[in-house]
N, C-alpha and C positions, 0 to 999 in steps of 0.2 A: 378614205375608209381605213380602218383600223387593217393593218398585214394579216394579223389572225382570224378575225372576220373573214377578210378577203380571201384566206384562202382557204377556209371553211367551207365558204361560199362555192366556191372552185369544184372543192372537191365535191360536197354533196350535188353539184349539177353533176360533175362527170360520172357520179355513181346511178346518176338517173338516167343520163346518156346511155352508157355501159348497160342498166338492165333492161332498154330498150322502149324506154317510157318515154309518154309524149309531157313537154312541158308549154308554156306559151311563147317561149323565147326563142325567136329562129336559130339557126345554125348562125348564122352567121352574127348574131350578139354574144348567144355561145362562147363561140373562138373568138369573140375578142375579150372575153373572162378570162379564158386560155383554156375553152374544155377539148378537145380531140377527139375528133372523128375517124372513123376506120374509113378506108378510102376504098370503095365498091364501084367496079369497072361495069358499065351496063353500054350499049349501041343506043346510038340515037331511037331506032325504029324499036329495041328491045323495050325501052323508055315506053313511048307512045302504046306500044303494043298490049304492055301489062297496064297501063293506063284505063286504056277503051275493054279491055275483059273485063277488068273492074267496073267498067259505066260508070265512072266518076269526070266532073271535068278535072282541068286544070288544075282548077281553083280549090277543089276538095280535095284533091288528090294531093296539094300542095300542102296543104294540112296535116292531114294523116301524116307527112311528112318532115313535117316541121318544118317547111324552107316557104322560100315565096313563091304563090303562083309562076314569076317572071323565070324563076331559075329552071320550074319545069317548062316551060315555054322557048327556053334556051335550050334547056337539053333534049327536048326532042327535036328542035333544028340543026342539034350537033354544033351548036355555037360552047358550049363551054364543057 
């Protein structure tokens, strides 16, 4: 892909990142464009807790957040 493309590209995700919008591209295809993420310290059970108030599963709740189901499945195990 063309460098200026590319970083076009880059930039207009992380401007989308940044004003807090959802896109269909997880977190983790994101970062490997090279967009950057603010790193938000939450407890395992803090996790699950604002989860189940919202009555969403996993799997919703995965969304809303742009990452995969698994990774909320890990973080409320306290695995990652």
């Amino acid at each position: 892909m063309n460098n200026n493309l590319q970083k076009a590209l880059k930039d207009n995700l992380q401007d989308i990142v940044d004003a807090g919008l959802n896109t269909t591209f997880t977190q983790k295809r994101l970062k490997k464009i090279g967009v950057k993420f603010p790193v938000i310290k939450m407890s395992s059970s803090k996790i699950k807790k604002t989860r189940k108030a919202t009555n969403l599963s996993q799997s919703l709740f995965a969304q809303l957040l742009n990452v995969s189901a698994s990774s909320v499945k890990h973080w409320e195990q306290g695995e990652i």
